[in-house]
N, C-alpha and C positions, 0 to 999 in steps of 0.2 A: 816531551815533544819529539825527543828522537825516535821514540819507540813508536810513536807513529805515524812516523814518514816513513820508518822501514816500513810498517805494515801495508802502509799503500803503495808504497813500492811491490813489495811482495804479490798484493793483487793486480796491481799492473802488469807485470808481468808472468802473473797467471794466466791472466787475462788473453794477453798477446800469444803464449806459447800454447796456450789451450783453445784458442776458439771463444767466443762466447755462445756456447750454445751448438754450435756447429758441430754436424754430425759428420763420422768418419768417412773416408773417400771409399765408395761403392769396389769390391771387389769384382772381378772380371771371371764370372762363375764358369765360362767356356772354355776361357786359358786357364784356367784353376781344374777343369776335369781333364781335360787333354793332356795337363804337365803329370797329373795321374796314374792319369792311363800308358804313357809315355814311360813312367818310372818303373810299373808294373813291367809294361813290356821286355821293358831290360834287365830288371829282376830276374824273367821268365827266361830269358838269353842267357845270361849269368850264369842261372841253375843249371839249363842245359847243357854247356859245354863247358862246367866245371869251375868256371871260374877260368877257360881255356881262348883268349881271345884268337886263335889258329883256327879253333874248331866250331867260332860262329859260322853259321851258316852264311853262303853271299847273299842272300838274301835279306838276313837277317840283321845283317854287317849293314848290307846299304840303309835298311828301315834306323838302326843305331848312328851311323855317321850322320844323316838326313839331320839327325835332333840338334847335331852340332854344326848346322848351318853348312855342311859337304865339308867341313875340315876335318880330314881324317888321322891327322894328327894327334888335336886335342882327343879326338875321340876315343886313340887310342891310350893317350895319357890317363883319359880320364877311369878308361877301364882297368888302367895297371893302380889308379886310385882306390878304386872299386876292393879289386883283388888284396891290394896289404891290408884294407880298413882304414883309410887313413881319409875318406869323405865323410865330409859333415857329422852326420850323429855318427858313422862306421860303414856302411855298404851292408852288402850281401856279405862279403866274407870276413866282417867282425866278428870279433868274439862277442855271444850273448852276455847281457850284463847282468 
């Protein structure tokens, strides 16, 4: 008898945690090529000035800061992240694995 009330428990809350049926929430393909393209872009910065954030271009500075909402703070933390390797999978100036 215990053994299956656990199991209906178990489906119950398979049930609840999974949907019955319900299909996943639609991804947002415009925001998903834009963060892309955006990531490239700064790849492409990166390369060019070494891994040297002094020697981005103003230009190219303001298009990078823009992505961090005009805080050029973060932005520049985020590129001294960039530089050690120390974002997410590694950056631009990871070591290959």
């Amino acid at each position: 008898m215990k053994t299956k009330w656990s199991f209906l428990v178990l489906v119950a809350c398979s049930f609840a945690a999974f949907g019955c049926g319900a299909s996943a929430p639609k991804v947002d393909e415009a925001y998903m090529k834009e963060a892309a393209n955006t990531g490239m872009d700064v790849k492409a910065m990166f390369d060019k000035s070494g891994g040297d954030y002094s020697k981005v271009s103003a230009e190219d500075k303001a298009k990078y800061v823009k992505s961090f909402n005009g805080d050029e703070k973060a932005a520049s933390e985020f590129w001294g992240k960039m530089k050690s390797g120390s974002v997410g999978g590694g950056g631009p100036a990871a070591p290959k694995r």
